[in-house]
N, CA, C and O atoms as a Maestro MAE file, in Angstrom:
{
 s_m_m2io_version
 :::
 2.0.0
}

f_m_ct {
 s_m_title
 :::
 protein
 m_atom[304] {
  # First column is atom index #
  i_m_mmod_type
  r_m_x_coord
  r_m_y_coord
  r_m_z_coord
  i_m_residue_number
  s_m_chain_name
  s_m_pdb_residue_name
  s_m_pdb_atom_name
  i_m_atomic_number
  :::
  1 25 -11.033 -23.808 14.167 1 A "UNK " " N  " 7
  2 3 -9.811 -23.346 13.546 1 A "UNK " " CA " 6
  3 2 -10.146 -22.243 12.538 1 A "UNK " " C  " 6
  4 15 -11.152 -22.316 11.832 1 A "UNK " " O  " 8
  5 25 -9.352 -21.297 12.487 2 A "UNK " " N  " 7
  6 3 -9.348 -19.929 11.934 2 A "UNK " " CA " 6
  7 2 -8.818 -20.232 10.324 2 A "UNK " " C  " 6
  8 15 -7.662 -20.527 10.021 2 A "UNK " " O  " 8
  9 25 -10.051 -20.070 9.313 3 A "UNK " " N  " 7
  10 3 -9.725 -19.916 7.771 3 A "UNK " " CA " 6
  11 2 -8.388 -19.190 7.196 3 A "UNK " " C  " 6
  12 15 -8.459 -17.971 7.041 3 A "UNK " " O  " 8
  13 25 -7.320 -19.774 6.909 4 A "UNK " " N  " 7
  14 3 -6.397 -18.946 6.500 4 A "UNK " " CA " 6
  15 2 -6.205 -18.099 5.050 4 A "UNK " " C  " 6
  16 15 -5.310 -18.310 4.232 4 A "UNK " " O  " 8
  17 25 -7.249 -17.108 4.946 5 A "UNK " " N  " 7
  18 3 -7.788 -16.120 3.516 5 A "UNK " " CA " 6
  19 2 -6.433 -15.957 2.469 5 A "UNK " " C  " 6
  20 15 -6.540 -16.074 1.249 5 A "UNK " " O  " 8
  21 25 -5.148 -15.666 3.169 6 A "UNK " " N  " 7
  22 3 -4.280 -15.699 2.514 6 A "UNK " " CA " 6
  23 2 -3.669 -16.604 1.901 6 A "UNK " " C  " 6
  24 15 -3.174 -16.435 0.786 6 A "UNK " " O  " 8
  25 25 -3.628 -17.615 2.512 7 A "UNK " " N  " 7
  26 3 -3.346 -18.695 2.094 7 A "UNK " " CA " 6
  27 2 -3.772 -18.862 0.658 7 A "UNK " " C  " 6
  28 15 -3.194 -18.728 -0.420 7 A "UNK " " O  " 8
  29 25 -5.584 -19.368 1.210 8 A "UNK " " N  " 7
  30 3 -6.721 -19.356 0.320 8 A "UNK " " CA " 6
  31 2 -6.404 -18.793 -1.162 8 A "UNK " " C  " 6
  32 15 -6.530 -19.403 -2.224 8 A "UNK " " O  " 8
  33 25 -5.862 -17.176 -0.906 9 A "UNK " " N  " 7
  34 3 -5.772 -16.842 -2.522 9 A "UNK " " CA " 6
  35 2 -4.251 -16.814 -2.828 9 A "UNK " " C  " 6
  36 15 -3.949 -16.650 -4.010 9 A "UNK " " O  " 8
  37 25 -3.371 -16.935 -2.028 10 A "UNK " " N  " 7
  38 3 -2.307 -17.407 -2.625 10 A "UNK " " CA " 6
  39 2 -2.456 -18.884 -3.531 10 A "UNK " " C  " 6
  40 15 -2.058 -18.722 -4.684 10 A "UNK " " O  " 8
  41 25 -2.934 -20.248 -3.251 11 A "UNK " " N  " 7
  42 3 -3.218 -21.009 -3.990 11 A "UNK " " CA " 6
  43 2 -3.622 -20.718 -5.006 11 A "UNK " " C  " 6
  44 15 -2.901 -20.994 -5.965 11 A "UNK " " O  " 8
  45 25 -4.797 -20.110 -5.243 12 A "UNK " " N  " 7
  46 3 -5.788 -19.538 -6.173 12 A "UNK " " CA " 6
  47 2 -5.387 -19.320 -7.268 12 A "UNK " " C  " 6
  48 15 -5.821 -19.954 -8.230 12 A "UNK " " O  " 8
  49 25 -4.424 -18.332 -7.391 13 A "UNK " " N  " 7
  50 3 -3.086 -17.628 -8.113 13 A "UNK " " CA " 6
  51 2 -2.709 -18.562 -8.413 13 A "UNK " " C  " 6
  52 15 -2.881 -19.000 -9.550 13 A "UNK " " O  " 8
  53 25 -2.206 -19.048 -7.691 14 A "UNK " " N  " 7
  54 3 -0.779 -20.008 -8.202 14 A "UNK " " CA " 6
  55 2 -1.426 -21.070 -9.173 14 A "UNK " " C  " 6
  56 15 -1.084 -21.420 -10.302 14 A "UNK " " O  " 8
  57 25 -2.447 -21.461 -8.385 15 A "UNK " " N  " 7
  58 3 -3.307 -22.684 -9.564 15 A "UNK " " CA " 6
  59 2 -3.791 -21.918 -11.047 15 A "UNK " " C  " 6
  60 15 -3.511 -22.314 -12.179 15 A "UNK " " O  " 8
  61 25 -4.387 -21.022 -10.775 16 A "UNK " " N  " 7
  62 3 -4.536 -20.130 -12.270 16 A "UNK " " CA " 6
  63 2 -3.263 -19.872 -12.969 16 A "UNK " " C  " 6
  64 15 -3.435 -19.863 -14.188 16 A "UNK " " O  " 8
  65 25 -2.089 -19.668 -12.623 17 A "UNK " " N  " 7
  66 3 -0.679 -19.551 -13.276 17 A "UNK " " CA " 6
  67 2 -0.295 -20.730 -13.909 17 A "UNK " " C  " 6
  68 15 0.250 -20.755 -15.012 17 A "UNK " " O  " 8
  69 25 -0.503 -21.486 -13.391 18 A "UNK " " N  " 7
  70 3 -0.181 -23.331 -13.123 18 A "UNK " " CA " 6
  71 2 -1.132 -23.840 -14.242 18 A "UNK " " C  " 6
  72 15 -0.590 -24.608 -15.037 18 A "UNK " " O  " 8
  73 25 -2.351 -23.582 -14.444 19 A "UNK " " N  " 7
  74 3 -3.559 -23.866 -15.336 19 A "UNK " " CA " 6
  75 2 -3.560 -23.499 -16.838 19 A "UNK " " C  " 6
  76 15 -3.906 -24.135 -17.834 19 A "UNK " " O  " 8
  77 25 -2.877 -21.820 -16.602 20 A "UNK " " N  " 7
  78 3 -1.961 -21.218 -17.976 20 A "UNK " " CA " 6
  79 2 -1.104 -21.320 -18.522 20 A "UNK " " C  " 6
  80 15 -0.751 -20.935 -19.637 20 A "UNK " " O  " 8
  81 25 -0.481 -22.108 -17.433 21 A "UNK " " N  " 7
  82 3 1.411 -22.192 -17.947 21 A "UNK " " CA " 6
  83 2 1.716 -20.998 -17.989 21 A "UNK " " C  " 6
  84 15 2.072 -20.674 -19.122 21 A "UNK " " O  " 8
  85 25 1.738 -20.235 -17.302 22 A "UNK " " N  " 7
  86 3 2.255 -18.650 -17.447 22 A "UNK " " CA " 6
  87 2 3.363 -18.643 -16.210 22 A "UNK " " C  " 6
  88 15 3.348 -19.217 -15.120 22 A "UNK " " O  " 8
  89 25 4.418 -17.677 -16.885 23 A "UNK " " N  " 7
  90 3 5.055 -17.489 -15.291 23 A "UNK " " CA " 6
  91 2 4.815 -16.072 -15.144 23 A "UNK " " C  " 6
  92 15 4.193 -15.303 -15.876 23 A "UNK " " O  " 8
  93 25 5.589 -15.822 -13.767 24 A "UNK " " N  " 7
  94 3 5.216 -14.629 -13.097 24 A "UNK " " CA " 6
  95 2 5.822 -13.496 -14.484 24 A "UNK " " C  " 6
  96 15 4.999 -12.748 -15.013 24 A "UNK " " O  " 8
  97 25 6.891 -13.492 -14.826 25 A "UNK " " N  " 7
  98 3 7.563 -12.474 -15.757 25 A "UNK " " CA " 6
  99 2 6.365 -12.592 -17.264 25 A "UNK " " C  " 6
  100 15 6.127 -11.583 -17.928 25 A "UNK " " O  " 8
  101 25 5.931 -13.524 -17.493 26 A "UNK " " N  " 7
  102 3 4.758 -13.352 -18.576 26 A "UNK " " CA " 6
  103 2 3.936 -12.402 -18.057 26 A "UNK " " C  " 6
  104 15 3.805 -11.196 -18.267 26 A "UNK " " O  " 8
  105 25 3.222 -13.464 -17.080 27 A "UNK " " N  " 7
  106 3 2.223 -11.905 -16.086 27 A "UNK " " CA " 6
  107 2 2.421 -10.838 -16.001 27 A "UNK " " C  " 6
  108 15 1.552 -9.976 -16.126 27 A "UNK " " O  " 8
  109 25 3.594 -10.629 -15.772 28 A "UNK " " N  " 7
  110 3 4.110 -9.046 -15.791 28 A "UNK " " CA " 6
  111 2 3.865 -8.328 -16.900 28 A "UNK " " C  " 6
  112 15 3.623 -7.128 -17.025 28 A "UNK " " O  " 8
  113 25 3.942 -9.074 -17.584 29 A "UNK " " N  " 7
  114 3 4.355 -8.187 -19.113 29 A "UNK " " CA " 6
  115 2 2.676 -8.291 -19.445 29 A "UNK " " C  " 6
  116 15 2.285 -7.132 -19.585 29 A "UNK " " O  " 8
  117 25 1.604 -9.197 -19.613 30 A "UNK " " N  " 7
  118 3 0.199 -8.575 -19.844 30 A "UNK " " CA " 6
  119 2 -0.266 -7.747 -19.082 30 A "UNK " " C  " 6
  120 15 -1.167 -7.007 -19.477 30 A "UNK " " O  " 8
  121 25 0.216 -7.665 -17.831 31 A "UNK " " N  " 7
  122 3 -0.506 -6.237 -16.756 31 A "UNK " " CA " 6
  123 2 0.096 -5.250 -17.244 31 A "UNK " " C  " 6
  124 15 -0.489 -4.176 -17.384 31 A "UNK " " O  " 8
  125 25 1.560 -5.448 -17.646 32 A "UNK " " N  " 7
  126 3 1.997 -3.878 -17.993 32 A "UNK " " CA " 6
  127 2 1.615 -3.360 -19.616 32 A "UNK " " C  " 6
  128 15 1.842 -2.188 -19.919 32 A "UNK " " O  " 8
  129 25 1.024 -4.313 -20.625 33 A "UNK " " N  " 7
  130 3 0.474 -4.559 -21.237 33 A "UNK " " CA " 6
  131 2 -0.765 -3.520 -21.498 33 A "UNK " " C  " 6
  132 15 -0.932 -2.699 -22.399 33 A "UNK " " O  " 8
  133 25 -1.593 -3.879 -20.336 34 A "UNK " " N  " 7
  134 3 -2.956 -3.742 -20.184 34 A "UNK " " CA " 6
  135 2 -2.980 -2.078 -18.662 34 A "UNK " " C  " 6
  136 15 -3.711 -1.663 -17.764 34 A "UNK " " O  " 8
  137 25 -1.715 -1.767 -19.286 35 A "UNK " " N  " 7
  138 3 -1.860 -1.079 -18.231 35 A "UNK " " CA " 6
  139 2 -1.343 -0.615 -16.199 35 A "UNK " " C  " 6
  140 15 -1.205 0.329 -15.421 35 A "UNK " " O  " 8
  141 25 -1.266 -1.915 -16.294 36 A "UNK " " N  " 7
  142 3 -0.944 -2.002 -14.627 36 A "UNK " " CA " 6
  143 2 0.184 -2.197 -14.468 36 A "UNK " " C  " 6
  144 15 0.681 -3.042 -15.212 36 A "UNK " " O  " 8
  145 25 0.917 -1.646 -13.637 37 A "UNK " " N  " 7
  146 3 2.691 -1.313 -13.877 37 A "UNK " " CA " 6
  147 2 3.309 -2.274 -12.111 37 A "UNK " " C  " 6
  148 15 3.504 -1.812 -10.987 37 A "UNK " " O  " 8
  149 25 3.420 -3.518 -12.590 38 A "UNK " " N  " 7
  150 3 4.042 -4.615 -11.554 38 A "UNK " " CA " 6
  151 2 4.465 -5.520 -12.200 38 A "UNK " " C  " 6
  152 15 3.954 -6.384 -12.913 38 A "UNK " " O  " 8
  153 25 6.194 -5.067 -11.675 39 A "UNK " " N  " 7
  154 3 7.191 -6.213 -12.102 39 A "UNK " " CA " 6
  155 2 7.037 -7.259 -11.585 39 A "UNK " " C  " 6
  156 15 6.156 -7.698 -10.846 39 A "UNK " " O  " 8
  157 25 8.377 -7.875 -12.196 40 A "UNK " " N  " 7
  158 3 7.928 -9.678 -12.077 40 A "UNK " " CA " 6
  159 2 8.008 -9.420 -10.734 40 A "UNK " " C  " 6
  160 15 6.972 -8.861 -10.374 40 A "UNK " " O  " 8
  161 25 9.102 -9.648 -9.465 41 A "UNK " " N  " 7
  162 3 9.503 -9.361 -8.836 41 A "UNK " " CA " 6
  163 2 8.346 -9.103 -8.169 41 A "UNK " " C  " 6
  164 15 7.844 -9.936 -7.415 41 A "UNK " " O  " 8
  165 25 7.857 -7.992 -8.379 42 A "UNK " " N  " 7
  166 3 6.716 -7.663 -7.533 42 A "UNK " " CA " 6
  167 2 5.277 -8.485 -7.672 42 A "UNK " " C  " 6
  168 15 4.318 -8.281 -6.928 42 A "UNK " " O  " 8
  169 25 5.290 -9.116 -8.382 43 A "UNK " " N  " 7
  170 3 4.141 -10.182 -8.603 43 A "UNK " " CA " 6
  171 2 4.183 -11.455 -7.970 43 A "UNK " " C  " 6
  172 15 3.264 -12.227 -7.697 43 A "UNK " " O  " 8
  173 25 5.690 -11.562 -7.743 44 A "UNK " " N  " 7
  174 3 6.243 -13.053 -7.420 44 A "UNK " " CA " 6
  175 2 5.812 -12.956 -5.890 44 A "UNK " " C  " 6
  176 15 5.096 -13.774 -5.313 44 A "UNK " " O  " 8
  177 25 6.479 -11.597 -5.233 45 A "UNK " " N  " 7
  178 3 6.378 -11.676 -3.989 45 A "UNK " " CA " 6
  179 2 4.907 -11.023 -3.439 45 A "UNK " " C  " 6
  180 15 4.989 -10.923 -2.214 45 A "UNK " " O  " 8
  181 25 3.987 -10.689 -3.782 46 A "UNK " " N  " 7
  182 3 2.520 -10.518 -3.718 46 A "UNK " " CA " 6
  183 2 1.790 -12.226 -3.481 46 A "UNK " " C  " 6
  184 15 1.088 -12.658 -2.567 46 A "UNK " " O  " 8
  185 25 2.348 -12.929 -4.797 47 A "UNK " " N  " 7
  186 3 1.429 -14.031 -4.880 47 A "UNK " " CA " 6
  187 2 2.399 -14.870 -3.710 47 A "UNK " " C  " 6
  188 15 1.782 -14.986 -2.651 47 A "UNK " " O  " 8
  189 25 3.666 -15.427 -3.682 48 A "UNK " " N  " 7
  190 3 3.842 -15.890 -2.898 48 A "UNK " " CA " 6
  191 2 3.376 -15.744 -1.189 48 A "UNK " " C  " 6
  192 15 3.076 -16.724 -0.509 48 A "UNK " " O  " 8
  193 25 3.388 -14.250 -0.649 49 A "UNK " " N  " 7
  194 3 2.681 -13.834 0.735 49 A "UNK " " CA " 6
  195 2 1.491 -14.001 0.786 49 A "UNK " " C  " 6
  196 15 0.962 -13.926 1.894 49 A "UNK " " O  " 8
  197 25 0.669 -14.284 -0.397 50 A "UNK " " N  " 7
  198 3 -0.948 -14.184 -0.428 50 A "UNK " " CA " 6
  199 2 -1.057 -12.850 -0.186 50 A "UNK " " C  " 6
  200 15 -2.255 -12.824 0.099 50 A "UNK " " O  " 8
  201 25 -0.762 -11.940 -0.108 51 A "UNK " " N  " 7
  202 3 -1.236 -10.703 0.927 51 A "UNK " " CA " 6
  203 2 -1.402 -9.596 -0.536 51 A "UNK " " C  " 6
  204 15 -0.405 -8.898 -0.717 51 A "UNK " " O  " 8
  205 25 -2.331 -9.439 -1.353 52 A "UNK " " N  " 7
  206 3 -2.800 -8.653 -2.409 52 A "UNK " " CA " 6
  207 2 -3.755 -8.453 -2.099 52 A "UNK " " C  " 6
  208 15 -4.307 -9.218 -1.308 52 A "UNK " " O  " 8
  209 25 -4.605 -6.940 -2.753 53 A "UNK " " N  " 7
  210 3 -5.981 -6.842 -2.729 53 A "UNK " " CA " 6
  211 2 -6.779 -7.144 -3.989 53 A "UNK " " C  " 6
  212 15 -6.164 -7.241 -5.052 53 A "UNK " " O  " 8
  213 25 -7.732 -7.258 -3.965 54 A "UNK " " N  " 7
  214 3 -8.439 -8.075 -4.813 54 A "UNK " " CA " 6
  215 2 -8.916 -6.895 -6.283 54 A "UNK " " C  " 6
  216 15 -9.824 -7.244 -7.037 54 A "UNK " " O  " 8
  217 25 -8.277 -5.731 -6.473 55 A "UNK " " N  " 7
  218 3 -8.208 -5.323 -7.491 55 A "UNK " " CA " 6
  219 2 -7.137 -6.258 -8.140 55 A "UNK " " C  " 6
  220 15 -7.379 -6.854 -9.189 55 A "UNK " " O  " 8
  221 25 -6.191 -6.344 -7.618 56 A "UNK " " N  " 7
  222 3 -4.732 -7.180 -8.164 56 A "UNK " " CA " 6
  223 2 -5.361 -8.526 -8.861 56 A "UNK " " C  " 6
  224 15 -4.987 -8.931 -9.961 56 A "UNK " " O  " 8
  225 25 -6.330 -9.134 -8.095 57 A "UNK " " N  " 7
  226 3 -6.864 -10.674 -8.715 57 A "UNK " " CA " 6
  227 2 -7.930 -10.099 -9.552 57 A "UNK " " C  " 6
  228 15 -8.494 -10.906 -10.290 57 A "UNK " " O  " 8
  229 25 -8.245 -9.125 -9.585 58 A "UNK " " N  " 7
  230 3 -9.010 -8.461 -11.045 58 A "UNK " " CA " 6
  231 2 -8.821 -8.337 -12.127 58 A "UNK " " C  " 6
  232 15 -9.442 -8.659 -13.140 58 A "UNK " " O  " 8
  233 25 -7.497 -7.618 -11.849 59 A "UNK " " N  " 7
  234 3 -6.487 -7.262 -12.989 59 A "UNK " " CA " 6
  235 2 -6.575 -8.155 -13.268 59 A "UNK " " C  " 6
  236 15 -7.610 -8.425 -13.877 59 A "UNK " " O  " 8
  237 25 -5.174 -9.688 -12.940 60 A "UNK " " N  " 7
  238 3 -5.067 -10.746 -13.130 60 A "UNK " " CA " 6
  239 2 -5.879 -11.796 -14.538 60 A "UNK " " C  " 6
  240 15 -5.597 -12.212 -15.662 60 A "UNK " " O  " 8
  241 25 -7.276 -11.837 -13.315 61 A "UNK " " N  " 7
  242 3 -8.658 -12.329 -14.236 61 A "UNK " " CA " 6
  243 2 -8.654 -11.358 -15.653 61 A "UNK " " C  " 6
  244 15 -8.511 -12.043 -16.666 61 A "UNK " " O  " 8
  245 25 -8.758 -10.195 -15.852 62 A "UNK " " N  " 7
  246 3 -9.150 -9.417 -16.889 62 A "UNK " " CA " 6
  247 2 -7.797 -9.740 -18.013 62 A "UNK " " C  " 6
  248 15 -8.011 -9.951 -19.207 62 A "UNK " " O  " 8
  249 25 -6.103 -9.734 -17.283 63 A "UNK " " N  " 7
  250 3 -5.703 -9.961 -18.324 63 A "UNK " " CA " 6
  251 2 -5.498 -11.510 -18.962 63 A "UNK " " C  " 6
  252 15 -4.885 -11.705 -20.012 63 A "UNK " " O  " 8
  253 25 -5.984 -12.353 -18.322 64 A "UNK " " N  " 7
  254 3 -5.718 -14.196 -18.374 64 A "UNK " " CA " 6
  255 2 -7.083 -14.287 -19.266 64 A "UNK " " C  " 6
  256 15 -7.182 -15.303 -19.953 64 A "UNK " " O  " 8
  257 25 -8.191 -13.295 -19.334 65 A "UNK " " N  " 7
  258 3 -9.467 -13.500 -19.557 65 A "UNK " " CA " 6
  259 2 -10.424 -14.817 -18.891 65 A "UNK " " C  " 6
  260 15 -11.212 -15.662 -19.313 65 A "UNK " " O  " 8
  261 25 -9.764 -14.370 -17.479 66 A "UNK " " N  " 7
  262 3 -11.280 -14.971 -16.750 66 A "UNK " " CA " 6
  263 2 -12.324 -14.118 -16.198 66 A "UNK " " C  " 6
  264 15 -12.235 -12.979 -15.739 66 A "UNK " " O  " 8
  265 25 -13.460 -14.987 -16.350 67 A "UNK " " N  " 7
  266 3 -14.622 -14.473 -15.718 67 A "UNK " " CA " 6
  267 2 -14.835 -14.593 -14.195 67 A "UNK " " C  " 6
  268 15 -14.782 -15.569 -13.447 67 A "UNK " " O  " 8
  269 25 -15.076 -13.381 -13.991 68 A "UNK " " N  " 7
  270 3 -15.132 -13.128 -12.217 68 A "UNK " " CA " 6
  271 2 -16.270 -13.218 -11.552 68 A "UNK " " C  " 6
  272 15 -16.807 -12.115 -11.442 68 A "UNK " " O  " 8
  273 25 -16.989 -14.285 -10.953 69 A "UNK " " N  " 7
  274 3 -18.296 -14.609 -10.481 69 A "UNK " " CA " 6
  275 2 -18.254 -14.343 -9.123 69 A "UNK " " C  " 6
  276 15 -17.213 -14.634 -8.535 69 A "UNK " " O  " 8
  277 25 -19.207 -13.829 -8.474 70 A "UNK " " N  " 7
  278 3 -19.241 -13.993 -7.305 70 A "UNK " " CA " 6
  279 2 -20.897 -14.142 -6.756 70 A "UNK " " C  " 6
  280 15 -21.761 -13.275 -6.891 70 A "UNK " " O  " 8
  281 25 -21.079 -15.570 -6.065 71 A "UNK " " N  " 7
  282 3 -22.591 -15.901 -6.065 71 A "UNK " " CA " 6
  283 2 -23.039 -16.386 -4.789 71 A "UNK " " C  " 6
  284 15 -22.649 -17.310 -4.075 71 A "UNK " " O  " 8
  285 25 -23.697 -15.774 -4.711 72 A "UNK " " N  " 7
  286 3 -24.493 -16.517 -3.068 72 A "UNK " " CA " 6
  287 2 -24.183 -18.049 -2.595 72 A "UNK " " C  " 6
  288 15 -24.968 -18.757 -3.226 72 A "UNK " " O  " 8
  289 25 -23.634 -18.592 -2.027 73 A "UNK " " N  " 7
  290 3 -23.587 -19.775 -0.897 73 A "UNK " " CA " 6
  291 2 -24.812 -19.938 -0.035 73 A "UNK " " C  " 6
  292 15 -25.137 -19.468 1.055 73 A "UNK " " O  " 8
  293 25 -25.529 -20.978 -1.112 74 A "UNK " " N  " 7
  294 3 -27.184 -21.586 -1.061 74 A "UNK " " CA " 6
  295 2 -27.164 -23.084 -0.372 74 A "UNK " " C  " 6
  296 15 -27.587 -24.160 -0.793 74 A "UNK " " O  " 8
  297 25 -26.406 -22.669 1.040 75 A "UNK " " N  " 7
  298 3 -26.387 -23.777 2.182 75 A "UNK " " CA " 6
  299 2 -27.716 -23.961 2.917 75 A "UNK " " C  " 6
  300 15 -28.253 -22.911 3.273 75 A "UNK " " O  " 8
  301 25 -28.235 -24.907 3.159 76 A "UNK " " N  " 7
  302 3 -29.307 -25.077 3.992 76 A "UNK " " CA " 6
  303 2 -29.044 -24.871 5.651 76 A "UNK " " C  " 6
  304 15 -29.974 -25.012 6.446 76 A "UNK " " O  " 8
  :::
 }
 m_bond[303] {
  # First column is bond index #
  i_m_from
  i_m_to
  i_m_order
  :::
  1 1 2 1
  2 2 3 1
  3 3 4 2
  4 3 5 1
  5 5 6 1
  6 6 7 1
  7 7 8 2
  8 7 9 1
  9 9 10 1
  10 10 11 1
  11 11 12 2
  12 11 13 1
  13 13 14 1
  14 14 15 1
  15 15 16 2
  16 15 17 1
  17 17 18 1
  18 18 19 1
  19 19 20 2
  20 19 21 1
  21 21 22 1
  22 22 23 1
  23 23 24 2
  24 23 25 1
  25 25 26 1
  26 26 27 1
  27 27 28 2
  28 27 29 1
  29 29 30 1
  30 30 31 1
  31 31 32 2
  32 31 33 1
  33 33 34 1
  34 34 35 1
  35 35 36 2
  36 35 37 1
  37 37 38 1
  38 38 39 1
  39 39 40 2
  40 39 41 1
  41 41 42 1
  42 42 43 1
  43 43 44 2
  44 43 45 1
  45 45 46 1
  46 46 47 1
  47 47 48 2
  48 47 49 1
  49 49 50 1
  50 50 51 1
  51 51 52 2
  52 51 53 1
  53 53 54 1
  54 54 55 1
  55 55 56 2
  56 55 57 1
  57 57 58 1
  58 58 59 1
  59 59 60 2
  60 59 61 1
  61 61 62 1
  62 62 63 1
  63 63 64 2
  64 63 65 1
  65 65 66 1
  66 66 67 1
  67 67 68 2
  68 67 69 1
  69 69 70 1
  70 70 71 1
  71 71 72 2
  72 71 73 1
  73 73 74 1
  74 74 75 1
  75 75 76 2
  76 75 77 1
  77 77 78 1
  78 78 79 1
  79 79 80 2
  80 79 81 1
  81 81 82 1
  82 82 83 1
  83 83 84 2
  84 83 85 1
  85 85 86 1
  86 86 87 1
  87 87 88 2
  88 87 89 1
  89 89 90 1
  90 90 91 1
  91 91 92 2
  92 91 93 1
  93 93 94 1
  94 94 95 1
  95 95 96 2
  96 95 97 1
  97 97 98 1
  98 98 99 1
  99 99 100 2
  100 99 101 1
  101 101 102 1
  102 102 103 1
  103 103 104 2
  104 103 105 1
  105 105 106 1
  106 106 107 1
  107 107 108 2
  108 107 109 1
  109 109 110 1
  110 110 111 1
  111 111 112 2
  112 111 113 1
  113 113 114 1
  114 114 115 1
  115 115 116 2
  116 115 117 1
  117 117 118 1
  118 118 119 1
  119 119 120 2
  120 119 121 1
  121 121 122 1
  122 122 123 1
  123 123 124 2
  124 123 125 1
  125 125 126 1
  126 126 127 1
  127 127 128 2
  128 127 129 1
  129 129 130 1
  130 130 131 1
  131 131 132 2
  132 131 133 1
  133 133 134 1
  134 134 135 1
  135 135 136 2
  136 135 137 1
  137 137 138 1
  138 138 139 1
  139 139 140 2
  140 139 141 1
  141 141 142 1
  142 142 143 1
  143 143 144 2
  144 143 145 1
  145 145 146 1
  146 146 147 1
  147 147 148 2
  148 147 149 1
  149 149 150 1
  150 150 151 1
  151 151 152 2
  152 151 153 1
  153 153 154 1
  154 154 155 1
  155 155 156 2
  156 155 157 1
  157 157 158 1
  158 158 159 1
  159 159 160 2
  160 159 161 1
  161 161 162 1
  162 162 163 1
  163 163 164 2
  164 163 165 1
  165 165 166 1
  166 166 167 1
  167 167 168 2
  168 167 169 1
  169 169 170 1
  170 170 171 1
  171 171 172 2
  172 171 173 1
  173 173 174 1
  174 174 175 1
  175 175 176 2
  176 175 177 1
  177 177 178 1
  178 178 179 1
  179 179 180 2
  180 179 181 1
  181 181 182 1
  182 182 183 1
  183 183 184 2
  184 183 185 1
  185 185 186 1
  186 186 187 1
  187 187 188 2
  188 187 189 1
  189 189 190 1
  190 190 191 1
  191 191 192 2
  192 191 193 1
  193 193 194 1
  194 194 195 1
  195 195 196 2
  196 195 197 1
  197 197 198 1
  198 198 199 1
  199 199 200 2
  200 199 201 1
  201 201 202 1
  202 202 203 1
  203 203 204 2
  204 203 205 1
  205 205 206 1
  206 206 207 1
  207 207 208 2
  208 207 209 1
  209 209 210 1
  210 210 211 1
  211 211 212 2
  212 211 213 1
  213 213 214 1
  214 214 215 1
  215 215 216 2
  216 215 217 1
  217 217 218 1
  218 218 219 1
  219 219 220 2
  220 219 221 1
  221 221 222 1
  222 222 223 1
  223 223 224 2
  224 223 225 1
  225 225 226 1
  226 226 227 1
  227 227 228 2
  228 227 229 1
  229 229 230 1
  230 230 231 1
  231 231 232 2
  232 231 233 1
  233 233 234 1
  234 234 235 1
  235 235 236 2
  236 235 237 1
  237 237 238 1
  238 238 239 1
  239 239 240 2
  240 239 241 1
  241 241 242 1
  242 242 243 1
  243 243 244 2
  244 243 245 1
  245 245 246 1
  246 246 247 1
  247 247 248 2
  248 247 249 1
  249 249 250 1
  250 250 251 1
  251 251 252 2
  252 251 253 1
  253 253 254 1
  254 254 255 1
  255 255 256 2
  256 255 257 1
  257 257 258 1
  258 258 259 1
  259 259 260 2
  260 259 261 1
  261 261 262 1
  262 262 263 1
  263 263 264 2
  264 263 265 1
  265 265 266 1
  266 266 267 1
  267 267 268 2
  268 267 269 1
  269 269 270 1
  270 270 271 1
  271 271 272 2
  272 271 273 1
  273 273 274 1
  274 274 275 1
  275 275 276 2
  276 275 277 1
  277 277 278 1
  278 278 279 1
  279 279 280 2
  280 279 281 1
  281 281 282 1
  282 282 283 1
  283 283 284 2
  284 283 285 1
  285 285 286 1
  286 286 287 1
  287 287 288 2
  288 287 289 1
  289 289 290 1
  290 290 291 1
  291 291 292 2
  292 291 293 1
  293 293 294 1
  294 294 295 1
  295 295 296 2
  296 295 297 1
  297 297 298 1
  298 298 299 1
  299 299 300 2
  300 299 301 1
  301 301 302 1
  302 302 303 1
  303 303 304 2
  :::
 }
}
């Protein structure tokens, strides 16, 4: 069975929103904040489709202040 990626970071999102207590219209307002110009509206329907590119979950991380790891999968 075929990994569904979108899915995958649609959760992702949503659990980091969910973790902050933030809603989408907060979000909005630290990206536009920090620069990055996406209404609520347009945040709502990004995270709901899963279908963003991963500058967007950059942003995100940078304005929530998470740290963005990405590390080798040390499977035998």
């Amino acid at each position: 069975m075929e990994k569904d990626f979108n899915k995958e970071a649609k959760l992702y999102l949503k659990r980091v929103l969910l973790e902050e207590d933030i809603t989408y219209g907060e979000l909005s307002t630290k990206l536009q904040a920090a620069g990055f110009e996406y209404s609520m509206d347009s945040i709502r329907t990004k995270i709901n489709r899963g279908r963003f590119d991963f500058a967007f979950v950059l942003q995100v991380c940078e304005v929530l202040n998470y740290k963005t790891v990405i590390s080798k999968n040390h499977q035998s």
